[in-house]
C-alpha positions, 0 to 999 in steps of 0.5 A: 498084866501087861509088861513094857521096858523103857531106857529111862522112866520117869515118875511124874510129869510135873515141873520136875519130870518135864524138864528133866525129860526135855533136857534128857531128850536133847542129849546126843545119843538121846536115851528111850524115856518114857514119862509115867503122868496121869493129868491132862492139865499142867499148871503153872502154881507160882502165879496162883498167889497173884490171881488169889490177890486178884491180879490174874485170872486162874485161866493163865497158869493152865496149858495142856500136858500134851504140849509140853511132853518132848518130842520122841518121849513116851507118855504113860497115862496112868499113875505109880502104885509102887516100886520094886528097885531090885527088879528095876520096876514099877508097878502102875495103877492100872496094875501095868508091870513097867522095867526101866534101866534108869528111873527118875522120881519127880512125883511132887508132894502131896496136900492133905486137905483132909489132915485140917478138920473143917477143912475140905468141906469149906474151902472155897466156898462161898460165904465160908471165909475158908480159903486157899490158893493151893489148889485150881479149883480153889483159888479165885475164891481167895480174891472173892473173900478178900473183896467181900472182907467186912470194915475192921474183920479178922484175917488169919493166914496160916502157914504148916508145920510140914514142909510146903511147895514154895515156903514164903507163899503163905505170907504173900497172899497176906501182904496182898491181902492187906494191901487190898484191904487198905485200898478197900477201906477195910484194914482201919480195926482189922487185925491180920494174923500170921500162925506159922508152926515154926520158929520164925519168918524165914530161915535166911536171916537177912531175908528174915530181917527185911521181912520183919520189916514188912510185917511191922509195918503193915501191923500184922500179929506173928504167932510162931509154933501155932500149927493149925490143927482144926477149923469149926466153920460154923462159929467161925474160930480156927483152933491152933495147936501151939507146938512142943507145949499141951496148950492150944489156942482159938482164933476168931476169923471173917477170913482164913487162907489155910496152907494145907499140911503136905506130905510125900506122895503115899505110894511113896512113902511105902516104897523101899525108896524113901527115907524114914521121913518120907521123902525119895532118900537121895545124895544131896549133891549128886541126886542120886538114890542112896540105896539104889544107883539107877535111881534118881530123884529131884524136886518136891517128893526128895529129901534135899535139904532145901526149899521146895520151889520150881527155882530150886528144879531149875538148879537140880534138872541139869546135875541129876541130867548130867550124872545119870548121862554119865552113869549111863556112859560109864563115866563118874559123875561130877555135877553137883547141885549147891542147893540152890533156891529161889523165893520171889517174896511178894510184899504188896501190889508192885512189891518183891523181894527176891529170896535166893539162897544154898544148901548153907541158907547164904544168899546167892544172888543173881542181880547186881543190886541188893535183893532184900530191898522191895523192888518194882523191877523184882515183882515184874520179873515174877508176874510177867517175865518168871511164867514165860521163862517157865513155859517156854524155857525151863520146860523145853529144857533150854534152861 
């Protein structure tokens, strides 16, 4: 077993570690990193609802993590098996002992297509009505099912009774999709359907209120706590179990996007760094570990209490930065995340309302107008300006 030390390890290469690495590496006195990655890709997802919705083309949201690790970090090619904090160590796949003065978990969520019976073996293929924009390989088959999507059909769009990476996503992909269908003269009898193993539409009511809007006027059936729980691909019926009752119901479907179940990584889930849910137990404010003060962590795979968005990183990457240079310093740590959040809901073709809230689910908005109403300017800002800010911007750390 080979043994290496690095200042700061950082545990993944996603949004989260990438920026947290880039705003580390340009820190005076900049400290030894090291970035634990295994993929080679690194994807832009935000933009996947769009090429679902056959605006793009899946080929923009992929660029090289080569070009996007910061000058004078180490990359580790390799993945987390488990964590050993009382020795400041990481245990890699490859059976590689790595010590670290300071570790910064950024390991994002884990999707657990196999968690939906009928699920995995379906997704995307052709022909099966069964698809989901929560995956590369997946998610051009969405557009394909949406222009093959029969006059008067049955289309069910699903959304988990976990937590999910960007939590207004399953909903987009339903307003393009009905969109599309209008355009096609195909939504005249069809019925669109939204089962959500949830309470209601969103957690921030004037959000909520403008999106209630939307759905009614676009005729869609809500089904709140209905959690899909299995597919049977060969009648076509999603089978939905209807949540803190016994009861289940069956649903008919030409077309079914599923948002898969998520989870915390499972090399995670085992580790002494999690919280009994699951997630990287954290300060919510400071992002530093509760039980271990040389550990950090911050987006997708924490226990912050808010949504799990790349806006949401862009908020945590300069607290947690700030604090763990100041902990390395010997100084307190004063930076504290609100708990900030971004939604760019997608109503339709050229239709956006910009979701930005706290930790107290209030609205913190960035533009001087009111951003519950459906704007052109808000849907440009999502499908042209948010990627260029993200891949040149967020992930050099110059924001």
């Amino acid at each position: 077993m080979a043994s290496t030390h690095y200042e700061i390890l950082i545990v993944g290469g996603g949004t989260a570690g990438l920026t947290v690495a880039s705003q580390l590496a340009q820190a005076e006195n900049a400290p030894q990193i090291a970035i634990l990655e295994p993929s080679d890709k690194h994807y832009y997802q935000p933009i996947w609802t769009l090429v679902g919705g056959g605006v793009f083309d899946r080929t923009i949201s992929e660029r090289d993590e080569a070009d996007f690790i910061p000058e004078g970090a180490t990359w580790i090619r390799d993945t987390a098996a488990s964590f050993e904090p009382d020795r400041s160590a990481v245990i890699t796949g490859a059976g590689d002992e790595i010590t670290y003065d300071y570790l910064v978990v950024a390991a994002g969520i884990q999707i657990d297509w196999g968690k939906i019976p009928g699920l995995k073996e379906t997704v995307g293929e052709a022909g099966s009505g069964v698809v989901s924009n929560y995956s590369y390989d997946t998610v051009e088959a969405t557009w394909d099912a949406i222009r093959a999507f029969p006059k008067g059909g049955k289309a069910v769009f699903t959304h988990p009774a976990t937590p999910i990476k960007c939590g207004g996503a399953p909903m987009k992909i339903m307003f393009l999709a009905d969109d599309a269908f209008r355009r096609q003269g195909a939504r005249a009898g069809a019925t669109l359907t939204f089962c959500k193993g949830g309470p209601g539409i969103f957690a921030v009511k004037k959000y909520a209120d403008a999106l209630t809007r939307v759905v009614r006027r676009k005729d869609i059936d809500t089904r709140w706590m209905h959690d899909l729980v299995e597919l049977r691909p060969d009648k076509k019926q999603a089978v939905f179990s209807i949540m803190n009752t016994s009861e289940t119901a069956v649903l008919d479907y030409d077309l079914i996007h599923v948002t898969p179940p998520m989870s915390a990584p499972r090399f995670l889930v085992d580790s002494p760094l999690s919280a009994p849910t699951g997630w990287v137990a954290v300060h919510k404010h400071t992002l530093q570990h509760d039980r271990f003060p040389n550990v950090f962590s911050l987006g997708d795979c924490s226990n912050l209490p808010t949504s799990k968005t790349g806006a949401a990183v862009r908020k945590q990457a300069p607290a947690l930065v700030a604090n763990l240079l100041s902990l390395r310093a010997g100084r307190p740590m004063t930076a504290s995340y609100g708990g900030y959040t971004s939604c760019p809901l997608v109503t339709g073709y050229g239709k956006l309302i910009l979701a930005e809230f706290d930790y107290d689910k209030q609205p913190m908005e960035s533009f001087p107008f009111d951003q519950g109403k459906e704007r052109y300017s808000m849907y440009a800002l999502k499908a042209y300006g948010l990627p260029e800010m993200y891949w040149n911007g967020m992930l050099r750390g110059r924001m």
